[in-house]
RONUSE-188441 format. One record per atom (N, C-alpha, C): residue in three letters; atom name; x, y negated, z. Coordinates in steps of 0.02 Angstrom, whole numbers. Each point is the difference from the previous one (the first is absolute). Layout:
N
resn, name, px, py, pz
ala, CA, X, Y, Z
...
//
This chain:
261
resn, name, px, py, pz
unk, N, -6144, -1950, -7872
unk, CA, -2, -12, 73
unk, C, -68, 23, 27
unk, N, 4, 47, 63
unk, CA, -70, 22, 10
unk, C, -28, -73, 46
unk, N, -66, 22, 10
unk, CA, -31, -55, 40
unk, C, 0, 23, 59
unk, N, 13, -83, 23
unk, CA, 19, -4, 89
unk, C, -53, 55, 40
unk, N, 23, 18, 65
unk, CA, -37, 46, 42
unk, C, -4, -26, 51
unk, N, -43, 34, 39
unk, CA, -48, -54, 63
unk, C, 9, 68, 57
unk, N, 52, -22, 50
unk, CA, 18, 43, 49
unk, C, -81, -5, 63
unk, N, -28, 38, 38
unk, CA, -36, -14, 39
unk, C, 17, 55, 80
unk, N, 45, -64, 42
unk, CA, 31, 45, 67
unk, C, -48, 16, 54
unk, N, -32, 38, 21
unk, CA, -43, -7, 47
unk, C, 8, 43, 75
unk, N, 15, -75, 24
unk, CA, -1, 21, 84
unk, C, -31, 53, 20
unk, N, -11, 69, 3
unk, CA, -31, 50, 4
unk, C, -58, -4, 74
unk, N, 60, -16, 46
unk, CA, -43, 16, 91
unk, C, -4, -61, -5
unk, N, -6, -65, -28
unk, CA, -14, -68, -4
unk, C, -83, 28, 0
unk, N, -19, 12, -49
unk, CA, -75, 14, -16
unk, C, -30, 52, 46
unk, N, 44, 65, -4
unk, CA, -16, 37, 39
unk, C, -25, 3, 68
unk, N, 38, -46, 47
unk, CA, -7, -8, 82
unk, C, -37, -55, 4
unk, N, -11, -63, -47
unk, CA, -55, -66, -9
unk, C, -80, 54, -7
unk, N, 6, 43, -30
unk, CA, -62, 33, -31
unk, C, -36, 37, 74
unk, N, 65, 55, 25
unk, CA, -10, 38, 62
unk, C, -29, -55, 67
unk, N, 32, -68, 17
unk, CA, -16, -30, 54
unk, C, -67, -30, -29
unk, N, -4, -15, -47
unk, CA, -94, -39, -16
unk, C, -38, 28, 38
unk, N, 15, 85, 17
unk, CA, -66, 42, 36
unk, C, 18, -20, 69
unk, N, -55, -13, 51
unk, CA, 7, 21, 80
unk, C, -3, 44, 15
unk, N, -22, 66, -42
unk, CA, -16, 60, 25
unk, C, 73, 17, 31
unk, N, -6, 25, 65
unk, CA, 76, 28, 24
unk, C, 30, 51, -60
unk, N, 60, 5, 17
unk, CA, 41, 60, -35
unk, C, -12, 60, 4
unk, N, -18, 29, -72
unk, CA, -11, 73, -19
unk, C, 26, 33, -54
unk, N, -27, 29, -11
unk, CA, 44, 33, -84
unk, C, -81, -5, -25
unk, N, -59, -6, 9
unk, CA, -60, -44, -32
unk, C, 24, -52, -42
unk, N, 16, -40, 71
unk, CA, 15, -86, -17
unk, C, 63, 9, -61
unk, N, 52, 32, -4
unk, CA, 50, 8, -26
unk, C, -15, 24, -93
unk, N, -48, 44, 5
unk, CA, -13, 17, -59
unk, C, -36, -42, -34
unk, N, -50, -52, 37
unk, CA, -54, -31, -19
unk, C, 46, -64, -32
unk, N, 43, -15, 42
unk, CA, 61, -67, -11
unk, C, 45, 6, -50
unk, N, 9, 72, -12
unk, CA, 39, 13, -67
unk, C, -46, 12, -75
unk, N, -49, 43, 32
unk, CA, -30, -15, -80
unk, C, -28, -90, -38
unk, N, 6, -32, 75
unk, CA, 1, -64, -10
unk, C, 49, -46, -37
unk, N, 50, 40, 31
unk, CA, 66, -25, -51
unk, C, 26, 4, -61
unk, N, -28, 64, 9
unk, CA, 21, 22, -95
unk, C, -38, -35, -49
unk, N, -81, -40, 28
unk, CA, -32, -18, -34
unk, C, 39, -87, 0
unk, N, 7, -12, 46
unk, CA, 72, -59, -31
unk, C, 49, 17, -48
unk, N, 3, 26, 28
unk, CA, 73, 41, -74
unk, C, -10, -17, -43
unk, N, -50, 22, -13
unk, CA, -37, 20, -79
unk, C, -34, -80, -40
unk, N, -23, -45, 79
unk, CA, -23, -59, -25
unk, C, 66, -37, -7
unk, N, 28, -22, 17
unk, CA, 86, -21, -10
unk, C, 9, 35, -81
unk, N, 12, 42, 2
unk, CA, 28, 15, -70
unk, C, -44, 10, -40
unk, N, -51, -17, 3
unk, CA, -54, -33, -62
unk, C, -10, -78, -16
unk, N, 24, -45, 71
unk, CA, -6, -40, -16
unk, C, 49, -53, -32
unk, N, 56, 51, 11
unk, CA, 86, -16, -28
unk, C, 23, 29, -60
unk, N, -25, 66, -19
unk, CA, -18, 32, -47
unk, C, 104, 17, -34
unk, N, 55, 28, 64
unk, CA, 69, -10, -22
unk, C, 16, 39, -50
unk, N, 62, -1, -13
unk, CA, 17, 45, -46
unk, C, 67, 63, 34
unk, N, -5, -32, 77
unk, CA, 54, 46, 28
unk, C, -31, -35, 112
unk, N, 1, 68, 6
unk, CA, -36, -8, 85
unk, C, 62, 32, 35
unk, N, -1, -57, 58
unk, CA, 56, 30, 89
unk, C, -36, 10, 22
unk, N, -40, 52, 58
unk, CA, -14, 5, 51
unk, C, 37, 2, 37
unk, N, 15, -47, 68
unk, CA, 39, 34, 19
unk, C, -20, 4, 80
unk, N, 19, 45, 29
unk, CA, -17, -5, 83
unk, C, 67, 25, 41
unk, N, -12, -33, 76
unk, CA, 54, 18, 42
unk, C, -5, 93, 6
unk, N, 64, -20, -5
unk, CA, 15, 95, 36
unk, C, -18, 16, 57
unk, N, -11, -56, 57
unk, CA, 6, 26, 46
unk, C, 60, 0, 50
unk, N, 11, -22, 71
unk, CA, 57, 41, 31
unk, C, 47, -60, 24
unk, N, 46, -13, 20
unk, CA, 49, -41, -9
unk, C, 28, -38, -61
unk, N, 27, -58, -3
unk, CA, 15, -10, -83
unk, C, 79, -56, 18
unk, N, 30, -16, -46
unk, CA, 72, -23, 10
unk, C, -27, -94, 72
unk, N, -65, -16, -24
unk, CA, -21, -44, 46
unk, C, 14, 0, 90
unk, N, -30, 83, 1
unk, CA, 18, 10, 75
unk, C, 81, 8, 5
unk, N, 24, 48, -48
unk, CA, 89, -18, 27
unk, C, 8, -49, 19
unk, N, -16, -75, -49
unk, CA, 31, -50, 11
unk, C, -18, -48, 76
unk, N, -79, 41, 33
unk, CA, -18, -40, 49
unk, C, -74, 32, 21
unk, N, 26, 32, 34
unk, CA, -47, 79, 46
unk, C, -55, -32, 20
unk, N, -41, -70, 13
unk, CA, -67, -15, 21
unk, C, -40, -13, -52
unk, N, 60, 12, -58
unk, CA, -44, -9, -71
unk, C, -65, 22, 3
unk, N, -47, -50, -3
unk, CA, -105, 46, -8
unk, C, 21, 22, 50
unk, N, -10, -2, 78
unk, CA, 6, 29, 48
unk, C, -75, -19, 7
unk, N, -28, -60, 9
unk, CA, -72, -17, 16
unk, C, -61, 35, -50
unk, N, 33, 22, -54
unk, CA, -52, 5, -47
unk, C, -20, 69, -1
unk, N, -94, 21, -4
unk, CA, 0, 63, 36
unk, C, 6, 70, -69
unk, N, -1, 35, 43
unk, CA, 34, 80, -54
unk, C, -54, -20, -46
unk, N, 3, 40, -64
unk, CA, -49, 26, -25
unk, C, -60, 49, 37
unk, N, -63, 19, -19
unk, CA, -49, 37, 39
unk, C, 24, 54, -30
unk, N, 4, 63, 51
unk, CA, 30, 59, -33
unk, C, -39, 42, -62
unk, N, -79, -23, 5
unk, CA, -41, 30, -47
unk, C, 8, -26, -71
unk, N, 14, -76, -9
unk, CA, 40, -28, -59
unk, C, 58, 36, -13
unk, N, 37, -14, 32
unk, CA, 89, 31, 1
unk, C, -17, 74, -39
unk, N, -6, 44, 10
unk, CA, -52, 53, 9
unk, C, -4, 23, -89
unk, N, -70, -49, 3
unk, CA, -39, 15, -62
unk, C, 56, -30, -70
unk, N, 50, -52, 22
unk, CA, 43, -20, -58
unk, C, 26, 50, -69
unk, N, 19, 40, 27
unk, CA, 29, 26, -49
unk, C, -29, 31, -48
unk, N, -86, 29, 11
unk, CA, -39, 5, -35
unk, C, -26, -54, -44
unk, N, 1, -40, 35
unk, CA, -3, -84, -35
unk, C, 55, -32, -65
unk, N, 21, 26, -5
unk, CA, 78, 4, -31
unk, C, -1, 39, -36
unk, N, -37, 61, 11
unk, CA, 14, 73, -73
unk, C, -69, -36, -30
unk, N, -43, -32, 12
unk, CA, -67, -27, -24
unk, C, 32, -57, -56
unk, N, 51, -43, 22
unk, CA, -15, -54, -42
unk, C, 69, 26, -49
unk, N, 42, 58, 20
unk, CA, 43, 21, -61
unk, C, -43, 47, -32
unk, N, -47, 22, 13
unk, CA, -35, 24, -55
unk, C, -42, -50, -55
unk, N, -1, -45, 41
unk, CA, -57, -77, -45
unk, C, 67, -22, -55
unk, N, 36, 33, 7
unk, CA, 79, -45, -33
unk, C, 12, -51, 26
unk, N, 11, -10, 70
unk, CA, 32, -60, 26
unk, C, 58, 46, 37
unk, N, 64, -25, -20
unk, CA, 48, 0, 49
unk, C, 19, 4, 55
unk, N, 9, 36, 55
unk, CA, 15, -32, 59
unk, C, 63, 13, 32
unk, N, 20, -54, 19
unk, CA, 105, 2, 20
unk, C, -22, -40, 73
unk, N, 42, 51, 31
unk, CA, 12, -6, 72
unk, C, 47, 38, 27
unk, N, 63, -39, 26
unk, CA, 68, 19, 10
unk, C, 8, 0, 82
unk, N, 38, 42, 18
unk, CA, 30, 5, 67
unk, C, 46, -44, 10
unk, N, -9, -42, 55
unk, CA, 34, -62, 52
unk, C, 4, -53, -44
unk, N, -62, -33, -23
unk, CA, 9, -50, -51
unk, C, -84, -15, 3
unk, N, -55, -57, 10
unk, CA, -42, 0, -9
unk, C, -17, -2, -67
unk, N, -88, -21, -5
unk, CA, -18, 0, -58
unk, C, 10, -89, -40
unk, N, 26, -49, 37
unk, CA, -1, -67, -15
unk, C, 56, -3, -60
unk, N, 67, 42, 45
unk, CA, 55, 30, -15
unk, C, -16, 22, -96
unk, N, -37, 52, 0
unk, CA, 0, 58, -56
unk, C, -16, -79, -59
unk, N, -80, -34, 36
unk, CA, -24, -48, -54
unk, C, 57, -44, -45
unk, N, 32, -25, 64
unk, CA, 38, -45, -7
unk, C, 49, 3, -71
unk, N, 44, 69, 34
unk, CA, 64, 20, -49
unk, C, -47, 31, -90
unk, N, -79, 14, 11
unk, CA, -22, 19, -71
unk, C, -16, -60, -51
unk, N, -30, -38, 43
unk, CA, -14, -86, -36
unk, C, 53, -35, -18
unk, N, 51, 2, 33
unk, CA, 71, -50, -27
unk, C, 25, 43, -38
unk, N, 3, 72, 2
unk, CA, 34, 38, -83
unk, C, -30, 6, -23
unk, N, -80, -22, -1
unk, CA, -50, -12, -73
unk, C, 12, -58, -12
unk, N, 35, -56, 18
unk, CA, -16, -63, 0
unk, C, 101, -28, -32
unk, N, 14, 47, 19
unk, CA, 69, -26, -3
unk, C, 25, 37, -88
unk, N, -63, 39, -9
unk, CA, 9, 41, -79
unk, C, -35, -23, -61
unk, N, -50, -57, 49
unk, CA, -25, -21, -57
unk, C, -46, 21, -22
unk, N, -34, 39, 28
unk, CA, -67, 35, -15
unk, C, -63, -5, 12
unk, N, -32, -66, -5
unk, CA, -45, -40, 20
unk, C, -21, -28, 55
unk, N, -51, -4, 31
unk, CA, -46, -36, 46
unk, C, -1, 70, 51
unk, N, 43, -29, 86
unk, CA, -44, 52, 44
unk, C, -46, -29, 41
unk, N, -55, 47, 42
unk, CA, -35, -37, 37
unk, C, 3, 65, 58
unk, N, 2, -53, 64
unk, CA, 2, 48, 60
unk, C, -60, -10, 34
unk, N, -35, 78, 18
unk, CA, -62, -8, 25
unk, C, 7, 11, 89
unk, N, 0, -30, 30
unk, CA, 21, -25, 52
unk, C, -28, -70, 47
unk, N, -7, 18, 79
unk, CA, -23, -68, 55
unk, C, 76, -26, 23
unk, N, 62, 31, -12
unk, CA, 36, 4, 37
unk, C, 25, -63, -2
unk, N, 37, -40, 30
unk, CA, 47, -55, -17
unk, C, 40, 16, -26
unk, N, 53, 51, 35
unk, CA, 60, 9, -25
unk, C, 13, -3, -70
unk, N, -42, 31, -29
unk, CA, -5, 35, -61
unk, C, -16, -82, -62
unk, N, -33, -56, 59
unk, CA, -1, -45, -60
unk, C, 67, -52, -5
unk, N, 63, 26, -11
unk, CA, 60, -30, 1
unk, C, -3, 44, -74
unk, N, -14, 46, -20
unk, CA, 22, 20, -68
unk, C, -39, -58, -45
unk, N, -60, -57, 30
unk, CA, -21, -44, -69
unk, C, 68, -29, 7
unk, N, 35, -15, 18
unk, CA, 70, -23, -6
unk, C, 25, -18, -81
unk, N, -1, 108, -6
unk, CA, 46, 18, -61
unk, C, -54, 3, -50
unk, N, -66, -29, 10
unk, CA, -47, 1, -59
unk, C, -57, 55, -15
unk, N, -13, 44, 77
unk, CA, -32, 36, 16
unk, C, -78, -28, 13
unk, N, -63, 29, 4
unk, CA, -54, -32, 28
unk, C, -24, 54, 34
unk, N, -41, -25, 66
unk, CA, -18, 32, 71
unk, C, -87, 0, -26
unk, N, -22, 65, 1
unk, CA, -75, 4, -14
unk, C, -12, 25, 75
unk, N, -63, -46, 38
unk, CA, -38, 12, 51
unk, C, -51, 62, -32
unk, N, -5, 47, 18
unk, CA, -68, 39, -14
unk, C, -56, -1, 37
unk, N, 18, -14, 54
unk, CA, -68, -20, 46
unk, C, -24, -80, 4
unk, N, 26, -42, -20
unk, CA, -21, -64, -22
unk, C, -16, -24, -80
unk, N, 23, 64, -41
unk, CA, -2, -12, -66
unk, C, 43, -46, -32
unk, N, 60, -34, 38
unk, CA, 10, -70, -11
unk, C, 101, 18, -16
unk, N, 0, -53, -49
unk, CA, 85, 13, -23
unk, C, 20, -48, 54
unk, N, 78, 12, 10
unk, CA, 63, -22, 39
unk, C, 46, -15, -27
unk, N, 12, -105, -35
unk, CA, 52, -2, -24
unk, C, 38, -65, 35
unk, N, 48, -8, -39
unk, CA, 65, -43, 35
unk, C, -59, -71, 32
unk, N, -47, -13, -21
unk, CA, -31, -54, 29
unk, C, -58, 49, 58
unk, N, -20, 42, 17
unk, CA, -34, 20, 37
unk, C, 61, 20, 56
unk, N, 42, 19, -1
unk, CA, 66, -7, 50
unk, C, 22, -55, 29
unk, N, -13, -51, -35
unk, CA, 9, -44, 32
unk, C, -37, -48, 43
unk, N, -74, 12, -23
unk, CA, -23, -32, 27
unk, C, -31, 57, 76
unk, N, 10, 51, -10
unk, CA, -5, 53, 47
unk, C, 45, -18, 78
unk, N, 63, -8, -35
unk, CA, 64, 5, 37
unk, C, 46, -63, 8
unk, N, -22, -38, -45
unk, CA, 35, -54, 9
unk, C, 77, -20, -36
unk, N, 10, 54, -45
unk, CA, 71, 10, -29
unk, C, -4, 46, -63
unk, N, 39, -3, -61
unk, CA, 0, 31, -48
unk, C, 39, 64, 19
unk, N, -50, 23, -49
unk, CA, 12, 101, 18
unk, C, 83, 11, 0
unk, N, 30, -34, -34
unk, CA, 100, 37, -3
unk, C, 24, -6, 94
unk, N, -49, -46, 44
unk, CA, 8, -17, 67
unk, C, -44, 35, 56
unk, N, -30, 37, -26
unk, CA, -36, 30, 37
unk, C, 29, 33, 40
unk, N, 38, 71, -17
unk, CA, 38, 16, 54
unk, C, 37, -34, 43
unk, N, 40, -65, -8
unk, CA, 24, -33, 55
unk, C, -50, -19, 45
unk, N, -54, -13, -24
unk, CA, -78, -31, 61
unk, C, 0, 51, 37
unk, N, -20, 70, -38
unk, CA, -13, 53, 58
unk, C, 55, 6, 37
unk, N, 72, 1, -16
unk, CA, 40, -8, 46
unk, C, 13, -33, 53
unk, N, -25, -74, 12
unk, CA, 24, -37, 28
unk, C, -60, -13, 58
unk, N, -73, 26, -32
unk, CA, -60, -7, 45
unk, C, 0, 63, 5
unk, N, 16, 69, -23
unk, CA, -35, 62, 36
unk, C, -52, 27, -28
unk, N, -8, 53, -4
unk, CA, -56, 50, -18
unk, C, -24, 34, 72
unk, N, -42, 1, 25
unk, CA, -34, 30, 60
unk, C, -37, 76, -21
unk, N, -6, -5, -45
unk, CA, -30, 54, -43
unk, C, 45, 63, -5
unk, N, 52, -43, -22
unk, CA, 61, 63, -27
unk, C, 38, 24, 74
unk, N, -15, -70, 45
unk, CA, 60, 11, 63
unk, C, 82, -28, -22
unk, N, -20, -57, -43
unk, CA, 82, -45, -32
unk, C, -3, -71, 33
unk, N, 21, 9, 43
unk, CA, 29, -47, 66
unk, C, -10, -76, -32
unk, N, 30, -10, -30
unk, CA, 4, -79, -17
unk, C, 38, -24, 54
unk, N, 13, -91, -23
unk, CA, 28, -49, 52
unk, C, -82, -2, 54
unk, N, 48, 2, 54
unk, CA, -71, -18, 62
unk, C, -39, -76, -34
unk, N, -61, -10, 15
unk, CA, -27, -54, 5
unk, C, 3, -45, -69
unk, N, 11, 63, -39
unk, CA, -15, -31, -84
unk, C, -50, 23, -26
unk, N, -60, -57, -37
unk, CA, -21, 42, -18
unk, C, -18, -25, -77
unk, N, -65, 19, -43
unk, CA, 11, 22, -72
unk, C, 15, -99, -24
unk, N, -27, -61, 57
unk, CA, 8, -60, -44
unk, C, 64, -44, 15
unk, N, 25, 18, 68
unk, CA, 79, 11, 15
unk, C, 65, 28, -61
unk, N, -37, 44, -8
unk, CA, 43, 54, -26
unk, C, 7, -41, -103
unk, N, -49, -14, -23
unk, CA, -16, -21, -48
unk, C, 20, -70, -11
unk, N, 13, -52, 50
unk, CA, -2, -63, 19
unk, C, 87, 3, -10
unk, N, 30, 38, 34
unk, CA, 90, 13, 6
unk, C, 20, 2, -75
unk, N, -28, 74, -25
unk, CA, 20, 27, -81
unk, C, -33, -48, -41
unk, N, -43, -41, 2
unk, CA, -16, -32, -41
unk, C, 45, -76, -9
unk, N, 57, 5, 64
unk, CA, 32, -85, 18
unk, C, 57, 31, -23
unk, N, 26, 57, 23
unk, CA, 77, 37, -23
unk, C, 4, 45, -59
unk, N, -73, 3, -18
unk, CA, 5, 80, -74
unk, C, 20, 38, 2
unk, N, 16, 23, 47
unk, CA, -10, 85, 33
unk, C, 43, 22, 82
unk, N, -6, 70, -17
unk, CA, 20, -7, 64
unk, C, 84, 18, 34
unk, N, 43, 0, -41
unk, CA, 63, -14, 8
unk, C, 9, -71, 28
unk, N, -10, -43, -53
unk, CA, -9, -61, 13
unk, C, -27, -30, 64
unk, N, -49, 26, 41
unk, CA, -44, -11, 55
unk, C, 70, 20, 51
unk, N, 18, 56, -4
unk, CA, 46, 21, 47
unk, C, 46, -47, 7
unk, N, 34, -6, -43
unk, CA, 58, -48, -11
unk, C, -4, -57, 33
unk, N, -64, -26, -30
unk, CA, -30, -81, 34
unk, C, -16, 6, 84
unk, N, -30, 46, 26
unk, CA, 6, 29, 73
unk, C, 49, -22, 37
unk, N, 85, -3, -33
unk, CA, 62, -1, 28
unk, C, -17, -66, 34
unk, N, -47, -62, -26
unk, CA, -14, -69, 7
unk, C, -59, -15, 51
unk, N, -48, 8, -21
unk, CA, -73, 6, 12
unk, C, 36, 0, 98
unk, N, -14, -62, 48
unk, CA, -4, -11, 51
unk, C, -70, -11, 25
unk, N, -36, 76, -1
unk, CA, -69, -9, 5
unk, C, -12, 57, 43
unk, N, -48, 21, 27
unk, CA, -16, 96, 44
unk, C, 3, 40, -74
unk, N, -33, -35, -64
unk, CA, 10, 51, -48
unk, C, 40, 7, -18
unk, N, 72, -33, -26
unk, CA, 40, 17, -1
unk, C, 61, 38, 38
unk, N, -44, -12, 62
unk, CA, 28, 37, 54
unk, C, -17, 85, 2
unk, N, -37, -1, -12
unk, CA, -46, 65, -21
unk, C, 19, 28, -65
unk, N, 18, -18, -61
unk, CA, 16, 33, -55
unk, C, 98, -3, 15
unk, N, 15, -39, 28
unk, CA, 71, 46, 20
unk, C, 3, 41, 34
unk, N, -36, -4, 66
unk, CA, 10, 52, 58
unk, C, -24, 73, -33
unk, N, -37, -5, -45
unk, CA, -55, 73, -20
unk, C, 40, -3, -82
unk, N, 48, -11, -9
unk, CA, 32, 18, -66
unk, C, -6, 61, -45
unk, N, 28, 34, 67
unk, CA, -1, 84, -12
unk, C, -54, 28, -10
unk, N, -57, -5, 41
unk, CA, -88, 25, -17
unk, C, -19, -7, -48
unk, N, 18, -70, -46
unk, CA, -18, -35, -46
unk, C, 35, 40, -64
unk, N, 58, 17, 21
unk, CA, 26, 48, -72
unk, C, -6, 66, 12
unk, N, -47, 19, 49
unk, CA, -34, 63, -15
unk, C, -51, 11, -37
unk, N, -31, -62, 40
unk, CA, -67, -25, -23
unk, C, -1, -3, -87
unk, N, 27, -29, -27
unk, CA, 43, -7, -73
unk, C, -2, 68, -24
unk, N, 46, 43, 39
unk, CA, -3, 70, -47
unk, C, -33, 21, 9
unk, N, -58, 6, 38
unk, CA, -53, 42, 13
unk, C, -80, -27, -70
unk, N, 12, -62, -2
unk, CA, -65, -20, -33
unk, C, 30, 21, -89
unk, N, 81, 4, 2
unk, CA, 33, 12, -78
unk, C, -32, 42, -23
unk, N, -19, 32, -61
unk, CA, -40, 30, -21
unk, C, 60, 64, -84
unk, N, 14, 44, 30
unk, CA, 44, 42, -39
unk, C, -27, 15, -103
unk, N, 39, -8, -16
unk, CA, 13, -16, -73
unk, C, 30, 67, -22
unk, N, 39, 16, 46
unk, CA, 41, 58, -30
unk, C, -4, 91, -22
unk, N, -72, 0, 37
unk, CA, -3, 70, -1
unk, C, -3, 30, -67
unk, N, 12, 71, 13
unk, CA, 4, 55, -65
unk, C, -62, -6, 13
unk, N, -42, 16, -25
unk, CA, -87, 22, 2
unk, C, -32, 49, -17
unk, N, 56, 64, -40
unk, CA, -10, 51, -35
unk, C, -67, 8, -37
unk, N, -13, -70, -31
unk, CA, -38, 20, -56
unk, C, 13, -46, -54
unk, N, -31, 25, -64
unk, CA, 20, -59, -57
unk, C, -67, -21, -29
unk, N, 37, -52, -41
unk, CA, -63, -51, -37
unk, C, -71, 38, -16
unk, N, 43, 71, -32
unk, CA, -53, 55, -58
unk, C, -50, 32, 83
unk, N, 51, 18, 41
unk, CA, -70, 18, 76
unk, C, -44, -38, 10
unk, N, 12, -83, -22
unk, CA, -32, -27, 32
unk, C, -50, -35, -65
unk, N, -19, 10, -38
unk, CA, -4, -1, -62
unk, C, -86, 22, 11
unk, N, -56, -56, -21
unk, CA, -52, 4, 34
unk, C, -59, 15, -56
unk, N, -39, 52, -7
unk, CA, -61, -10, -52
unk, C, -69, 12, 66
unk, N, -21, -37, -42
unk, CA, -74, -5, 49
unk, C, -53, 72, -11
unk, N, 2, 38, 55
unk, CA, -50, 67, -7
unk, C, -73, -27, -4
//
């Protein structure tokens, strides 16, 4: 039996665009180059300090993704990328596939998406310990399935007890929270006038959020008045925070298959 392997997924423009906004300098292709050689030097500290035996990079494509089909104000608030970033990417990308890191980024599918579906078929095969390098929330519903969330800019791990005491609810519930209070970030509606200790207070009395709905049918309250009237928002809201499992990814274990240069 070989020995277990240590997947390491990393939010790519997680680091990338945290690194780019640190500067005030307005937007340039200066600022852009200066922000990326910044990044790679994360890269490089991440996977020294994780030391895997198989690396995701993964980043958004870009563009529309099955999110907006489902609900066109999707990230409507949230602003473009700076075009001098946007820009300099792809050079950024032939840089860290030359370092031997991977990078998968699919059309109409973000990068939460790519993480998601690589960690549960490393995880569902039995092939050791993953860790996702990542600020995102979304992304900490995979400690769920036995995943761990590495902060790189806090230095600090993310597990089923740091979720909770974060959020108020164990990670397998997370997505119903963001559902039911909203992401402002992403532009995912939520129930009006819920918010993260509401939202946590319900799933934590009913254990999730089917259950919440259901109980709604009762609830002679404005909130329950409110999670019937907004039913429909609420199961958008739902598919929008779901996080896809299924993609092809067109690469395999051996691509992703990591020795330290």
């Amino acid at each position: 039996m070989s020995k277990p392997g240590k997947l390491l997924a990393i939010d790519g423009l997680n680091i990338v665009r945290r690194v780019y906004e640190a500067s005030p300098e307005p937007d340039s292709d200066l600022k852009a180059g200066i922000a990326l050689r910044h990044a790679f030097s994360s890269f490089r500290n991440v996977l020294e300090v994780h030391a895997p035996t198989h690396v995701l990079a993964a980043f958004d494509y870009g563009g529309p993704n099955w999110r907006h089909e489902l609900y066109p104000r999707y990230r409507e608030g949230r602003a473009a990328m700076p075009a001098p970033l946007r820009e300099a990417l792809p050079e950024f990308h032939e840089r860290l596939r030359k370092a031997g890191v991977q990078v998968v980024s699919l059309p109409g599918v973000e990068a939460d998406d790519v993480i998601a579906t690589g960690v549960m078929r490393w995880l569902n095969e039995g092939r050791g310990e993953a860790i996702v390098a990542t600020t995102d929330k979304d992304l900490h519903v995979l400690i769920a399935h036995g995943a761990l969330v590495w902060d790189h800019f806090k230095n600090e791990w993310h597990d089923d007890a740091w979720v909770r005491a974060r959020f108020g609810v164990a990670p397998e519930l997370l997505h119903d929270l963001l559902s039911l209070m909203g992401d402002p970030t992403d532009g995912v509606p939520g129930v009006s006038k819920i918010g993260m200790k509401t939202a946590a207070r319900l799933l934590n009395a009913y254990g999730s959020l089917d259950a919440v709905v259901a109980g709604a049918g009762i609830l002679k309250t404005p909130l329950g008045e409110r999670l019937r009237a907004e039913r429909e928002i609420l199961e958008i809201s739902r598919r929008l925070v779901h996080l896809r499992t299924d993609l092809r990814l067109g690469v395999s274990w051996n691509m992703l298959a990591w020795e330290a240069h």
